[in-house]
C-alpha positions as CSV (number, residue, x, y, z in Angstrom):
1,X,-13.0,4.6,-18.4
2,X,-11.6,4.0,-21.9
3,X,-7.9,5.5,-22.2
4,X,-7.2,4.9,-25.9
5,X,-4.9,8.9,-26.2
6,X,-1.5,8.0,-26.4
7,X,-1.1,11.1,-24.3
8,X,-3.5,10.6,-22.1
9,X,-2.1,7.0,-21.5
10,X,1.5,9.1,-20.9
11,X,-0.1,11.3,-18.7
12,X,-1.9,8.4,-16.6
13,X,1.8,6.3,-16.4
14,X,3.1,9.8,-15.0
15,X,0.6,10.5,-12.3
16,X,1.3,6.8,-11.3
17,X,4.7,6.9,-11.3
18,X,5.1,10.0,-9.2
19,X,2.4,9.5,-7.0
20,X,4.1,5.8,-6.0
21,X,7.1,7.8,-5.3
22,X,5.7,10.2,-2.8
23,X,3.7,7.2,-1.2
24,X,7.2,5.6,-1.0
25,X,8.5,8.7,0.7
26,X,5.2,9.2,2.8
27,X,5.8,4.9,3.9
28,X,9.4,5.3,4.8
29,X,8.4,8.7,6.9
30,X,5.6,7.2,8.1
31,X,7.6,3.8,9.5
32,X,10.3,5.6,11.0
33,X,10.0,5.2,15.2
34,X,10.2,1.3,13.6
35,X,14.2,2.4,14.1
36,X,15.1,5.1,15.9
37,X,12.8,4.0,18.3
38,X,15.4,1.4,19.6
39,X,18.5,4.0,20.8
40,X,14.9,6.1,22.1
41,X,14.1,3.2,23.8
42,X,17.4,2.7,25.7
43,X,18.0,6.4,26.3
44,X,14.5,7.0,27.7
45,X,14.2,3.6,29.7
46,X,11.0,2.4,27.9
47,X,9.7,-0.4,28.5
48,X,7.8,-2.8,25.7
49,X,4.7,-1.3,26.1
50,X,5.7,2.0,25.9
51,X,7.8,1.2,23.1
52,X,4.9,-0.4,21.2
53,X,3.1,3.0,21.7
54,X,5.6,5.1,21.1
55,X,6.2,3.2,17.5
56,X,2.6,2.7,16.6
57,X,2.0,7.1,18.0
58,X,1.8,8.0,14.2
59,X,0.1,5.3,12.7
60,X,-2.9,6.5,14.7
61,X,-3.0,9.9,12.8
62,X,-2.4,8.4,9.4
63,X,-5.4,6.0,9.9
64,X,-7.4,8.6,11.8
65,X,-6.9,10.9,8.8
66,X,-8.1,8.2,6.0
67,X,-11.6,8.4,5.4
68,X,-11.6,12.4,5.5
69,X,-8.8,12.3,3.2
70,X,-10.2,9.7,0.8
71,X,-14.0,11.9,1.0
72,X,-11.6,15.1,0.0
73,X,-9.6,13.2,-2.8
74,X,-13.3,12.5,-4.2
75,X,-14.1,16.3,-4.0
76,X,-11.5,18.2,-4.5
77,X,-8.7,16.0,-6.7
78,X,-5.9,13.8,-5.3
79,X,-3.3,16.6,-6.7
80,X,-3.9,19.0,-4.4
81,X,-5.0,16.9,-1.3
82,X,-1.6,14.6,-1.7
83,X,1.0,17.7,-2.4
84,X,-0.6,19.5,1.0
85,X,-0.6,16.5,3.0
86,X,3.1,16.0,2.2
87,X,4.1,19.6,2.6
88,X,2.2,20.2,6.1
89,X,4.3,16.9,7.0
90,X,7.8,18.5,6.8
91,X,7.9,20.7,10.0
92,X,7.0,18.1,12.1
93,X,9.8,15.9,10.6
94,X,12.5,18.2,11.3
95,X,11.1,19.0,14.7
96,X,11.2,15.3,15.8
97,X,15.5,15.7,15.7
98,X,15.1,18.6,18.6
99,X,12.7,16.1,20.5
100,X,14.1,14.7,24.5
101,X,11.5,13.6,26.8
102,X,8.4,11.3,25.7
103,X,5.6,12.7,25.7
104,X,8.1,15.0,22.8
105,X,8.0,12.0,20.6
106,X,4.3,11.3,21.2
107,X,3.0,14.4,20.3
108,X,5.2,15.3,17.4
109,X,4.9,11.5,16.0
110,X,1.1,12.4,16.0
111,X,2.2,15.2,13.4
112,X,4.6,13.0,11.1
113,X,2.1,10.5,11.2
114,X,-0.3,12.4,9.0
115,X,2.1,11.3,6.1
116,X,0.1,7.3,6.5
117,X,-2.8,9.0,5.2
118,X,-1.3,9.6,1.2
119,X,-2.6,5.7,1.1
120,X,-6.2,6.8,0.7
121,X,-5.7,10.0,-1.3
122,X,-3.5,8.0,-4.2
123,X,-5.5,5.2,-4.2
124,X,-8.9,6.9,-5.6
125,X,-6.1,9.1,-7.7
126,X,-4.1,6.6,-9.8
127,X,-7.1,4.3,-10.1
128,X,-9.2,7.0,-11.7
129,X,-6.4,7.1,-14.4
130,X,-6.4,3.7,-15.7
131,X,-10.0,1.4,-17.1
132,X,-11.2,-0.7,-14.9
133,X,-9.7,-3.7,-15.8
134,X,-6.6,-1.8,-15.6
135,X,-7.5,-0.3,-12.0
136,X,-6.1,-3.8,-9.9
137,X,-2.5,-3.4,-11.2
138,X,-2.5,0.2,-10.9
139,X,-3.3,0.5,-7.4
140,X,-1.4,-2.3,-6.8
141,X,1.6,-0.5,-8.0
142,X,0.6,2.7,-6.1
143,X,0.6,0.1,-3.0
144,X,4.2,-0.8,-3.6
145,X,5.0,2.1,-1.9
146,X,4.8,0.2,0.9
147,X,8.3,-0.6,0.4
148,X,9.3,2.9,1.9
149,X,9.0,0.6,5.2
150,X,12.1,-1.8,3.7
151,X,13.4,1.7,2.4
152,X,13.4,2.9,5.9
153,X,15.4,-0.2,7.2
154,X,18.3,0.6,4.9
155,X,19.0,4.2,5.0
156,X,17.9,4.9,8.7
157,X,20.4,2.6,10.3
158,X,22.9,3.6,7.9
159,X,22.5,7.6,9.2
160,X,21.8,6.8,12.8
161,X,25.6,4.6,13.4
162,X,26.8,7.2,11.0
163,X,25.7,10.3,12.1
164,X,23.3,9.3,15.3
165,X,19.6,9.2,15.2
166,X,18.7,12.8,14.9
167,X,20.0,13.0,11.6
168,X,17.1,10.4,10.5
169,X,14.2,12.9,10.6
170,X,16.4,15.7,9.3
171,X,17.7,14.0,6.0
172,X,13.5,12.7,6.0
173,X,12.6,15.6,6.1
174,X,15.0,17.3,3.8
175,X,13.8,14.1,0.9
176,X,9.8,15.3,1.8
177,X,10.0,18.5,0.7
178,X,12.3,17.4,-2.4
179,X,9.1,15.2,-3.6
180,X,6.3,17.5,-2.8
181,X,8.2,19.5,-5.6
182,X,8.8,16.4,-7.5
183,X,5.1,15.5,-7.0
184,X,3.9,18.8,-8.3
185,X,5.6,18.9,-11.6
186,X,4.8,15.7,-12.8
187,X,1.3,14.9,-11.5
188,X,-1.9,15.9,-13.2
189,X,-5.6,16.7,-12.8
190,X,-8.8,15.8,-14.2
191,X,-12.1,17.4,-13.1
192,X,-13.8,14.3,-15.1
193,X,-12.8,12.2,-11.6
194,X,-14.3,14.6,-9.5
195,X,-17.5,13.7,-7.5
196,X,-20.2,15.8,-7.5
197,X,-19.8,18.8,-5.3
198,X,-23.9,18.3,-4.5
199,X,-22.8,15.0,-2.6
200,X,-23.4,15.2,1.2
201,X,-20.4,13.9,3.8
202,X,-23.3,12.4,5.5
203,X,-24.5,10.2,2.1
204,X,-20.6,9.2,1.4
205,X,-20.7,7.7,5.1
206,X,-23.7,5.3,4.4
207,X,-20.6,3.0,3.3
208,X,-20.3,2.4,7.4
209,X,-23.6,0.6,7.2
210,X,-22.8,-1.8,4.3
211,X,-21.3,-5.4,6.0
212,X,-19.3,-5.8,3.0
213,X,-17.2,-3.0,4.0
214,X,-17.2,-4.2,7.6
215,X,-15.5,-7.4,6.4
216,X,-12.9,-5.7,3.9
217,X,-11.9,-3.4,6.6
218,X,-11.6,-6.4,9.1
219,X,-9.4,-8.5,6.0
220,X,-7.3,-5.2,5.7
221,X,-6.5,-4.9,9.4
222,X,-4.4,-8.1,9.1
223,X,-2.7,-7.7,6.0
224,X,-1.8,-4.1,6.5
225,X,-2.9,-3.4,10.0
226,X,-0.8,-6.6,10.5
227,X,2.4,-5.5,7.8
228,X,2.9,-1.9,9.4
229,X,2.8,-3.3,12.9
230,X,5.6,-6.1,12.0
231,X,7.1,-3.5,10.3
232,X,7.6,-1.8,13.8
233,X,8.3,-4.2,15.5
234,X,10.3,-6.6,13.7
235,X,14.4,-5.4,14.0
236,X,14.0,-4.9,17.7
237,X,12.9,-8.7,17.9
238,X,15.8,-9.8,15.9
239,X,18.3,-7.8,18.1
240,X,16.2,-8.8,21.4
241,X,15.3,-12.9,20.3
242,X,18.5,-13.3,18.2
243,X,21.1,-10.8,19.3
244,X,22.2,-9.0,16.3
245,X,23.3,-5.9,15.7
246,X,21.1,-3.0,14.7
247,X,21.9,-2.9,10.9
248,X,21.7,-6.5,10.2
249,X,18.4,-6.6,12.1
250,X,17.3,-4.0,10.0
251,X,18.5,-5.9,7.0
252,X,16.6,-9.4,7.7
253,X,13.8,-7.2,8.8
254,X,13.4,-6.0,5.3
255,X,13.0,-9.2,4.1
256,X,9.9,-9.0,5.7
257,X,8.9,-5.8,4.3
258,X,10.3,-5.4,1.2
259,X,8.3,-7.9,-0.5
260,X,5.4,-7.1,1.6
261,X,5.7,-3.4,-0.4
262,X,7.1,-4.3,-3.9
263,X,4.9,-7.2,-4.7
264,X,1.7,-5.7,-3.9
265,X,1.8,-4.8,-7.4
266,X,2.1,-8.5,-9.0
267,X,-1.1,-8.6,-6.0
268,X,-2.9,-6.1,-7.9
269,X,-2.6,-8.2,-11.4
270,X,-3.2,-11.5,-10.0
271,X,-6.6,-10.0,-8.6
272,X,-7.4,-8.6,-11.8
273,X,-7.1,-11.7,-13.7
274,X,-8.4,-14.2,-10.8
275,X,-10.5,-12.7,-9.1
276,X,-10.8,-10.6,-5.3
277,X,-11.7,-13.8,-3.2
278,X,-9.7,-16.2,-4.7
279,X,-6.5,-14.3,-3.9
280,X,-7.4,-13.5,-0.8
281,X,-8.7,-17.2,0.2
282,X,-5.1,-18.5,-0.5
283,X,-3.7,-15.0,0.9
284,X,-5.5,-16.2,4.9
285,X,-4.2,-19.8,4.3
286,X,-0.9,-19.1,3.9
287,X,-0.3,-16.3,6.6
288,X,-2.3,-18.7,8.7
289,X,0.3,-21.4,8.3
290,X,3.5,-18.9,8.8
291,X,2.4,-17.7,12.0
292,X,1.3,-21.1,13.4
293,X,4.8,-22.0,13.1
294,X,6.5,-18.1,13.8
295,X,4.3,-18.5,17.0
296,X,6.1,-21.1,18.6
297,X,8.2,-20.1,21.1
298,X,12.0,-21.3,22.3
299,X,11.6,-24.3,24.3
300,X,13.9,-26.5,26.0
301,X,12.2,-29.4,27.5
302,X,13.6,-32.6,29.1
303,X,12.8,-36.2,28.5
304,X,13.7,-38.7,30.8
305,X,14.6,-42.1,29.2
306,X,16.3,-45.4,29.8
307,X,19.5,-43.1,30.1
308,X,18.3,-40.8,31.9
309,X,17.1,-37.4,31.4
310,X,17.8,-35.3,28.0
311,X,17.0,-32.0,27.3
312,X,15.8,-31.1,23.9
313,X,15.9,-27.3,22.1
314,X,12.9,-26.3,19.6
315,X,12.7,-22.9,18.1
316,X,13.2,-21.2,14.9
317,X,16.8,-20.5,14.3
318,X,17.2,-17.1,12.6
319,X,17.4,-17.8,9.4
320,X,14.1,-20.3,9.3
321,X,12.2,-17.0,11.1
322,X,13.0,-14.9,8.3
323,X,12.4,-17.5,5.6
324,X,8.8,-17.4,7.5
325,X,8.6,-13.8,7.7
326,X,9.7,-13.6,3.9
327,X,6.8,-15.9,3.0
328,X,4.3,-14.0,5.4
329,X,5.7,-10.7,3.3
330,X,4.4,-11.8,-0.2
331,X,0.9,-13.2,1.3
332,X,0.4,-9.8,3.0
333,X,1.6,-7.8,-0.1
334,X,-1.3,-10.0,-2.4
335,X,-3.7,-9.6,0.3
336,X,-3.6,-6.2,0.3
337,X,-3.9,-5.4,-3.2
338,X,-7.0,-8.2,-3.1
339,X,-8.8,-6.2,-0.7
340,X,-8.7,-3.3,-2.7
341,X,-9.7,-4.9,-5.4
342,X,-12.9,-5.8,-3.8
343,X,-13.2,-2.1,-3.5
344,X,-12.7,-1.4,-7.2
345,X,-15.1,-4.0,-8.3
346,X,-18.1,-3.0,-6.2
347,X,-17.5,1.0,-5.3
348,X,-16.2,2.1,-8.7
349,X,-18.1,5.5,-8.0
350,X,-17.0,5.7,-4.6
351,X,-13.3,4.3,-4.5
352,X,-12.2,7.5,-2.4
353,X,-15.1,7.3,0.3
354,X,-14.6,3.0,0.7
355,X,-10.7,3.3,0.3
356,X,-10.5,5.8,3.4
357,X,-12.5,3.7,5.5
358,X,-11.1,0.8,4.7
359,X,-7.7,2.1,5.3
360,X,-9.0,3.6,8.8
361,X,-9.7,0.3,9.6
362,X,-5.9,-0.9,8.3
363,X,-4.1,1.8,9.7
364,X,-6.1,1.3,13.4
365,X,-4.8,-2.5,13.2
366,X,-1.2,-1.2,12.6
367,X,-1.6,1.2,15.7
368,X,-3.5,-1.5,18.3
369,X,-1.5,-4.2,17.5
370,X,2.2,-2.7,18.0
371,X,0.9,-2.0,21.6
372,X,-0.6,-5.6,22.5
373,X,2.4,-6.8,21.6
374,X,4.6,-4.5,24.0
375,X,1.3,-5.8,26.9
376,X,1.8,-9.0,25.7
377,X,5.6,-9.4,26.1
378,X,5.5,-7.2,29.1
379,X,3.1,-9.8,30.8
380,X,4.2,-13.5,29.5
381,X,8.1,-12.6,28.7
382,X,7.5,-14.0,25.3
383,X,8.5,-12.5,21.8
384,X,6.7,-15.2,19.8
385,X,3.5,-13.9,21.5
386,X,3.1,-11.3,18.9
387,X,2.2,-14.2,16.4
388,X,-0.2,-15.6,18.5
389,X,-2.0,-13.0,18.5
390,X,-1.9,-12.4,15.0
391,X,-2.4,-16.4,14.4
392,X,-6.1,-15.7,16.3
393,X,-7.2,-12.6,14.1
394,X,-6.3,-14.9,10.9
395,X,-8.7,-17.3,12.4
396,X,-11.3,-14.8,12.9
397,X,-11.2,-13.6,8.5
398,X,-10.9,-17.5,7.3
399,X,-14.1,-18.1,9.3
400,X,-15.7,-15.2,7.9
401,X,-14.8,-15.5,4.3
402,X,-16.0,-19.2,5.2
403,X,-19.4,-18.2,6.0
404,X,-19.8,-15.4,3.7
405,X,-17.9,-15.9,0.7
406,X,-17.3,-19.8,0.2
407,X,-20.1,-21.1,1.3
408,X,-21.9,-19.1,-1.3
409,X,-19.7,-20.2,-4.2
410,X,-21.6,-22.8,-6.1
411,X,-19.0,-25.8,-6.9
412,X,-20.8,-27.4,-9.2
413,X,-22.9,-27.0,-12.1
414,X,-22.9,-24.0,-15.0
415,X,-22.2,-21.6,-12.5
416,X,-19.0,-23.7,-11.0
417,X,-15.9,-21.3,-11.2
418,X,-14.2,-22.5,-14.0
419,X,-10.6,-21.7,-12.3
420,X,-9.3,-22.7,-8.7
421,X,-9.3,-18.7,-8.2
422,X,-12.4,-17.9,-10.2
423,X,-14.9,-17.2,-7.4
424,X,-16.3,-14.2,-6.8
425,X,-17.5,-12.4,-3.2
426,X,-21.6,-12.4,-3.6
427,X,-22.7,-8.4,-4.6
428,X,-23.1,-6.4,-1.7
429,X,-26.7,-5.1,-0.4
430,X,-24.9,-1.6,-1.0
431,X,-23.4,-2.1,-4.1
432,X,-26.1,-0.6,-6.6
433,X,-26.6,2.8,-4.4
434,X,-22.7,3.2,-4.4
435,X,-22.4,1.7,-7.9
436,X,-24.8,4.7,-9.6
């Protein structure tokens, strides 16, 4: 889409502007058990597994609520479907406060979690706004809104030593209904983006059948399934492996999340200009190297020698984890913005439809993974095991992009990439009936 109008080019910066905020807003919402779970988790007794699911209780809505949300965006606009979904979100905010027993926080975290699903409404909405070529950055800088999850890590500890933890999902509250209003005012329509109203639910699904889909949702459950499950789980690891107190937990944390939100839009360019799979190659090597090393654990071993025996300590001190974890941010923040880019390239008809499942498939990563690593701990006493498992599911995408994607990519010859991130992922089988 062409956007020469200077006021149409005003009108498209404004829609992404505000719709970044209230996916901000949504994030930091969405991310919130990640630290008021902790005094929950003392006063109720839980134990890591419980904790995992009590954490990862909204992520399931959110994801759940993806590909119905991203088939409505197509329909009916992302305007209405994102100022709804925010505004149906604020009584089940303020109701979290009045919450006591578990299975409180479980069901009313099933309601706040509906905020996770803004991801697939905004996305088809601020791409639509911008040309193609345009359409990497711009959901890349919608995707910085995954920074409400840093967001979270300063102003929730902050209230809860302040004030105590029920005044987290009061103020929260209080700041959604703010930007629904916010939201309203400054966002815009255009029936132009619309699908057609004569397309079936049933012919929008085909997508499931497509195996290039299968593979971006299986890329997407590590670098987002894998950032909102760190997310949750990473300043009760620093107070439990390390020590420290809530708020610099939450702190270091952030250095883990922030850039994983910010820099998804500096993702979103570097795809444009180099391609979906080459970002994404060098995305799975580098989180593959962070969590080989984040997944060793703290070992003391002994050695006996001609002096007899000596005991030697390995581990990550603190600040070594969260250079890691910092590193591990940025990969996950460019692979998500590659995988979406994928998306844009080959579904440019049906961004709303692949988006949602995609995102599904994110959001279920960030709601299985929190709990395997409560089981996890719960069943070796390790912290570390959490990367572990994560180290495995990396294996699992750099074999598949191996076999489906490299292998393909002719290295010699006229039709050599002419660029270390040149290459391209091969068409997919569905692309020309989604692509109409």
């Amino acid at each position: 889409m062409a956007n020469p109008d200077p006021m149409r080019r005003r009108q498209a910066w404004s829609v992404l502007v505000v719709s970044t905020l209230a996916f901000t807003v949504c994030f930091m919402v969405w991310m919130m058990f990640g630290v008021i779970g902790i005094p929950i988790k003392k006063t109720l007794g839980l134990n890591a597994t419980e904790f995992g699911l009590l954490t990862a209780t909204p992520v399931l809505t959110g994801s759940l609520v993806r590909v119905p949300l991203g088939i409505w965006t197509d329909k009916y606009g992302g305007r209405i479907v994102m100022a709804v979904l925010m505004a149906v979100t604020v009584p089940a905010i303020w109701l979290m406060a009045y919450a006591t027993v578990y299975w409180h926080f479980i069901a009313i975290g099933l309601f706040v979690g509906l905020a996770g699903g803004s991801f697939s409404v905004g996305t088809p909405y601020v791409a639509r706004w911008f040309p193609k070529n345009r359409q990497g950055m711009a959901m890349g800088v919608y995707g910085a809104g995954n920074s409400g999850a840093a967001v979270n890590k300063f102003v929730a500890p902050a209230l809860l030593v302040a004030f105590g933890w029920t005044m987290v999902p009061m103020v929260y509250a209080a700041i959604m209904a703010g930007t629904v209003v916010l939201f309203w005012i400054f966002s815009a329509s255009d029936p132009a983006h619309l699908v057609s109203r004569q397309t079936k639910f049933s012919d929008q699904l085909k997508a499931l059948k497509d195996p290039n889909v299968v593979k971006y949702c299986q890329y997407y459950s590590i670098v987002f399934g894998g950032y909102v499950a760190l997310s949750l789980w990473m300043v009760q690891y620093y107070v439990g492996e390390y020590g420290l107190d809530i708020r610099v937990a939450a702190l270091l944390a952030a250095c883990f999340s922030l850039p994983g939100g910010v820099l998804r839009a500096v993702g979103g360019m570097l795809s444009d200009r180099f391609g979906a799979h080459g970002v994404t190659w060098w995305v799975m090597w580098v989180s593959w190297v962070c969590l080989f090393l984040l997944s060793y654990p703290q070992t003391d071993f002994t050695v006996l020698t001609v002096d007899g025996p000596k005991t030697f300590h390995l581990g990550l001190n603190v600040w070594a984890f969260t250079v890691l974890m910092f590193v591990l941010g940025i990969a996950f923040a460019f692979g998500k913005a590659s995988t979406f880019k994928y998306i844009s390239d080959e579904y440019p008809h049906n961004i709303g439809t692949i988006s949602g499942i995609v995102g599904l498939a994110g959001g279920l990563g960030g709601f299985v993974l929190p709990i395997l690593f409560g089981a996890l701990m719960d069943l070796t006493g390790i912290r570390s095991s959490a990367f572990m498992l994560m180290y495995g599911v990396v294996w699992v995408s750099l074999i598949w992009m191996y076999w489906t994607e490299v292998r393909r990519t002719e290295v010699m010859g006229t039709r050599a990439p002419q660029g270390p991130f040149a290459a391209s992922a091969p068409p997919s089988p569905l692309r020309r009936s989604f692509g109409r």
